[in-house]
Legacy VTK file of the C-alpha trace (Angstrom):
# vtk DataFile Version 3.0
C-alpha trace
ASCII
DATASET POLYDATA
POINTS 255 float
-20.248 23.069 34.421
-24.005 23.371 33.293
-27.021 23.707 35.659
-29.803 21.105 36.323
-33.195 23.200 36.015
-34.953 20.466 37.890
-32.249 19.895 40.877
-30.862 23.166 40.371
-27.494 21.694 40.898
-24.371 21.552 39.088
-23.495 18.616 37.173
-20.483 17.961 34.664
-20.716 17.872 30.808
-19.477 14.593 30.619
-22.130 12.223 31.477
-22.622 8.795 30.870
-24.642 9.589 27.975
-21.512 11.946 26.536
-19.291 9.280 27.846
-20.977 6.574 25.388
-21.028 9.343 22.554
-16.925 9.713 23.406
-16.479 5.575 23.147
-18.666 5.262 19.889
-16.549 8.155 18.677
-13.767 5.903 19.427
-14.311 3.025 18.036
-15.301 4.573 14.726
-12.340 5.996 14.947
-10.363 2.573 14.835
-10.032 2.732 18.710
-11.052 -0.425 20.975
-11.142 -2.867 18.347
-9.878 -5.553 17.240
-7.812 -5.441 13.549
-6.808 -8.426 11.342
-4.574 -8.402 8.827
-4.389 -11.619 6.249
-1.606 -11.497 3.960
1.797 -13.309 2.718
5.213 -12.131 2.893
6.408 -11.875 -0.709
2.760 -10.222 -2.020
3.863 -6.391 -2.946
-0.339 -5.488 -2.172
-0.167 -6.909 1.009
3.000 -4.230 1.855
0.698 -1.094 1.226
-1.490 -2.427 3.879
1.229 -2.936 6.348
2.859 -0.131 5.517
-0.598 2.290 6.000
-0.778 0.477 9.923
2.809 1.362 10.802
2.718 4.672 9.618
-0.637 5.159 12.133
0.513 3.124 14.550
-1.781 0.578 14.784
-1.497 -2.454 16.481
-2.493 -5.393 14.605
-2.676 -9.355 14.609
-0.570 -10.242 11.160
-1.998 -13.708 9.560
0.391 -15.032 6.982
-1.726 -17.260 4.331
1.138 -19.758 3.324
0.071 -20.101 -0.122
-2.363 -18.215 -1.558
-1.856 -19.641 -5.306
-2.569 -23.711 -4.030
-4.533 -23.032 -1.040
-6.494 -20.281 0.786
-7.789 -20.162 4.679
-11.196 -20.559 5.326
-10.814 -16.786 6.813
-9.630 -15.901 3.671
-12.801 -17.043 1.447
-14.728 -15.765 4.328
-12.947 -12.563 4.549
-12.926 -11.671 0.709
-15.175 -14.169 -1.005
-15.324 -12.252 -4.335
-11.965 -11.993 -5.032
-10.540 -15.190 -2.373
-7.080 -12.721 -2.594
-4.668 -11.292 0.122
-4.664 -8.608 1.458
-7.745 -8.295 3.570
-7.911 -5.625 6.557
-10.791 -7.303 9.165
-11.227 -3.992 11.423
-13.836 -5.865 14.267
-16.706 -7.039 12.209
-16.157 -5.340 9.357
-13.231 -6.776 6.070
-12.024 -4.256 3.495
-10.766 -6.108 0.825
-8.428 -4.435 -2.285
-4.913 -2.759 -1.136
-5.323 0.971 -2.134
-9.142 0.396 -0.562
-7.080 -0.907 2.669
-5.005 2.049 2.737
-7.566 4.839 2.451
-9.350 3.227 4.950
-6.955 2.860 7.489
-5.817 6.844 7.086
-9.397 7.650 7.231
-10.677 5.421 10.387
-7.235 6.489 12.129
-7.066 10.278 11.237
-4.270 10.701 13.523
-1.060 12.459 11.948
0.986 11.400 10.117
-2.037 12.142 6.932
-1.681 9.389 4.016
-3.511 11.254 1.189
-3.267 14.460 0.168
-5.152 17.097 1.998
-5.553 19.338 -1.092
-8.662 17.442 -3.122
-6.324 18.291 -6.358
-3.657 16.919 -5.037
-6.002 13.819 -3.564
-6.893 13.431 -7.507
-3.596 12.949 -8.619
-2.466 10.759 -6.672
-5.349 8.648 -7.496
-4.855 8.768 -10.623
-1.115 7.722 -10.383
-1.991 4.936 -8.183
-4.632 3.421 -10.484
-2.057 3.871 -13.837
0.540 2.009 -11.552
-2.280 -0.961 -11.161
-3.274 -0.790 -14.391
-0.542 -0.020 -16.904
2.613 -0.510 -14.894
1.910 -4.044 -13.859
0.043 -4.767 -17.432
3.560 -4.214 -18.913
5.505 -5.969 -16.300
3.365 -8.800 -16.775
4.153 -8.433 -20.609
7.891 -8.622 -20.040
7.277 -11.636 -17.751
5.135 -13.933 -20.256
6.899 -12.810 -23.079
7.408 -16.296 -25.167
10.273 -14.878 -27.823
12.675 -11.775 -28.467
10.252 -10.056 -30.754
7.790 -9.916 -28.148
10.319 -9.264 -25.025
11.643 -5.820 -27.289
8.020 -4.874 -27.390
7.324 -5.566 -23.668
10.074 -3.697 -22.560
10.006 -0.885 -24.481
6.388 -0.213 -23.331
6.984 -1.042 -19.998
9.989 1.603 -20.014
6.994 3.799 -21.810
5.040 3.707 -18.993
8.050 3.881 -15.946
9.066 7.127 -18.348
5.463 8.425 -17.396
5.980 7.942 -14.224
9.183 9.614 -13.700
7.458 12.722 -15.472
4.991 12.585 -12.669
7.685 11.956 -9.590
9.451 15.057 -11.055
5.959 17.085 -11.115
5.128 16.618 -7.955
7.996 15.597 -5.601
8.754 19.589 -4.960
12.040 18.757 -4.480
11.449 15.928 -2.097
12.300 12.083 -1.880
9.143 11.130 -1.988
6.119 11.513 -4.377
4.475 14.913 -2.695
7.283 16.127 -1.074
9.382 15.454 2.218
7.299 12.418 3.593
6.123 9.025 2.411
2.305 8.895 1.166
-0.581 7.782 -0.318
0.992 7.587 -4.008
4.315 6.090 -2.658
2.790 3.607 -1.116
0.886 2.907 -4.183
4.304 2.892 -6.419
6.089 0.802 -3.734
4.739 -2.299 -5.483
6.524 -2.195 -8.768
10.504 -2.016 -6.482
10.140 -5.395 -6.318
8.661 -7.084 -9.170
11.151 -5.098 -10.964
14.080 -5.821 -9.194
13.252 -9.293 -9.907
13.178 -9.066 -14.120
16.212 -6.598 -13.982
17.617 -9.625 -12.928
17.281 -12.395 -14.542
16.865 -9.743 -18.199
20.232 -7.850 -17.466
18.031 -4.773 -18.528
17.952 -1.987 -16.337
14.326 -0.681 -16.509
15.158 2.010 -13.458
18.413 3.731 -14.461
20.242 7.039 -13.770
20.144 7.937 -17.336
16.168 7.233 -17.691
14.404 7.872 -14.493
17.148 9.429 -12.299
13.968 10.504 -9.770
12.905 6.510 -9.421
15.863 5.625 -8.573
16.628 8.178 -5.461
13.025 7.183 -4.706
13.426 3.637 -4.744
16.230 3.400 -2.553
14.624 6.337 -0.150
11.328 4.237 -0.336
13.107 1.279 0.627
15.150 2.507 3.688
11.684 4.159 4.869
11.208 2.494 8.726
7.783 1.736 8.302
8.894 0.217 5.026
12.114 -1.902 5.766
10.533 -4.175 8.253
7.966 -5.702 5.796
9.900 -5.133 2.221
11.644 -8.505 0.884
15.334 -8.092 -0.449
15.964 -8.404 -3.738
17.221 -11.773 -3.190
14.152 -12.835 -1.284
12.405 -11.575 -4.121
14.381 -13.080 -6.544
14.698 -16.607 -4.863
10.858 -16.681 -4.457
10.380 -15.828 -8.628
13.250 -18.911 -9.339
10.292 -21.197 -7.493
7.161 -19.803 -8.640
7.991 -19.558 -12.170
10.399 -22.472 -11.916
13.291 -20.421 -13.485
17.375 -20.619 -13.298
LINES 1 256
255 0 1 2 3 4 5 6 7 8 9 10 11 12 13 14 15 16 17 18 19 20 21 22 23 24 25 26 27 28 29 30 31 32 33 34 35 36 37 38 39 40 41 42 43 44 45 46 47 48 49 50 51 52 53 54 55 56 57 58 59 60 61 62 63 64 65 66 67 68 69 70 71 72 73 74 75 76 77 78 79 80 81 82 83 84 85 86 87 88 89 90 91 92 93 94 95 96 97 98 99 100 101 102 103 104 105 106 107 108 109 110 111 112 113 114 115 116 117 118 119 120 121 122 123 124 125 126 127 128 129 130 131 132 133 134 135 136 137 138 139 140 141 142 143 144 145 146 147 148 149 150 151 152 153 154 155 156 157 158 159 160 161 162 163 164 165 166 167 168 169 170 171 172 173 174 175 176 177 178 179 180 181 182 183 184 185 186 187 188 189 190 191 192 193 194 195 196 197 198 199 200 201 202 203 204 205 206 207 208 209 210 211 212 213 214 215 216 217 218 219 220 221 222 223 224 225 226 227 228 229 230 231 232 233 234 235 236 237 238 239 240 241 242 243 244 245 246 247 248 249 250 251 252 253 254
């Protein structure tokens, strides 16, 4: 209790005044307001975000955009008119755009447990750095593998790609401590991050017979994958491999 000098009463801390300070507080802190997510079932970007909000609990409106490649919403171009791509996180009046963007935000505006990144800034740094190389050079060699026109140029794609999934076992084995997941005993920031290669390469394991994940080659992926996808605040929103796959037969218009 604190004393009024002027009334010389007692009043309680929590005025109206430190009552508005608690509900700004609040809201900044994700609380009170209304969240958006716009995204489409078979896009592995759009999982990171949805995957972030379960694992915070946050209760959401999901907007599936149909088709993103022949047609976008007009809260899509709104929403993200540089880029006119899913996902996009609209938290009240505010849309982050970009999935790893989405997914720091959402651990940072809900800093409830469980954390998503590191708390260590070391640790914070390479998982970053993981996550972009998974953007950049894992998908630039999946890609490859994908538009590869003959068998000189498939051996090259795949052998890089395997290269760069080598690379990333090396780091799984660094910093898993033992752990299923990247990090240790629980599902984070750089998992999430990884999560989007499982199913792109499901999908050219299949139709290339080549096993890019294997026992023999990155034994830790593979535990990881298949711990990754049983995860319950994965397994709700991750395709099957035959989703995946059936979806690749009509986008790319394959047999």
């Amino acid at each position: 209790m604190i004393k009024n000098k002027k009334t010389n009463s007692l009043i309680s801390p929590d005025t109206t005044q430190t009552k508005k300070r608690k509900k700004t507080d609040m809201a900044q802190n994700g609380s009170n307001t209304t969240v958006k997510l716009l995204g489409t079932w078979s896009s592995p970007f759009a999982l990171r975000a949805r995957i972030a909000l379960h694992l915070k609990s946050v209760e959401y409106e999901y907007i599936e955009e149909a088709d993103v490649l022949k047609s976008k919403s007009d809260l899509l171009v709104k929403s993200n008119p540089i880029h006119k791509k899913v996902p996009v996180l609209i938290h009240g009046d505010v849309s982050i755009c970009e999935s790893l963007n989405i997914v720091q935000y959402v651990d940072e505006s809900w800093p409830s447990k469980p954390s998503i990144l590191p708390s260590l800034p070391k640790d914070r740094a390479f998982a970053r750095f993981w996550a972009h190389f998974v953007d950049g050079k894992c998908f630039e060699s999946i890609d490859a593998v994908v538009r590869a026109k003959d068998d000189t140029e498939k051996i090259a794609a795949a052998r890089n790609l395997m290269e760069n999934l080598a690379a990333l076992e090396d780091a799984f084995q660094k910093s898993s401590k033992d752990g299923g997941f990247f990090g240790g005993e629980n599902i984070g920031f750089l998992d999430i991050a990884c999560g989007v290669i499982v199913g792109p390469l499901s999908v050219i394991e299949a139709f290339s017979g080549v096993k890019f994940l294997s026992p023999d080659t990155t034994p830790g992926l593979v535990q990881w994958a298949e711990i990754f996808r049983a995860h319950e605040a994965v397994k709700p929103y991750m395709p099957t491999v035959a989703e995946f796959v059936e979806f690749a037969k009509q986008k790319f218009n394959l047999q």
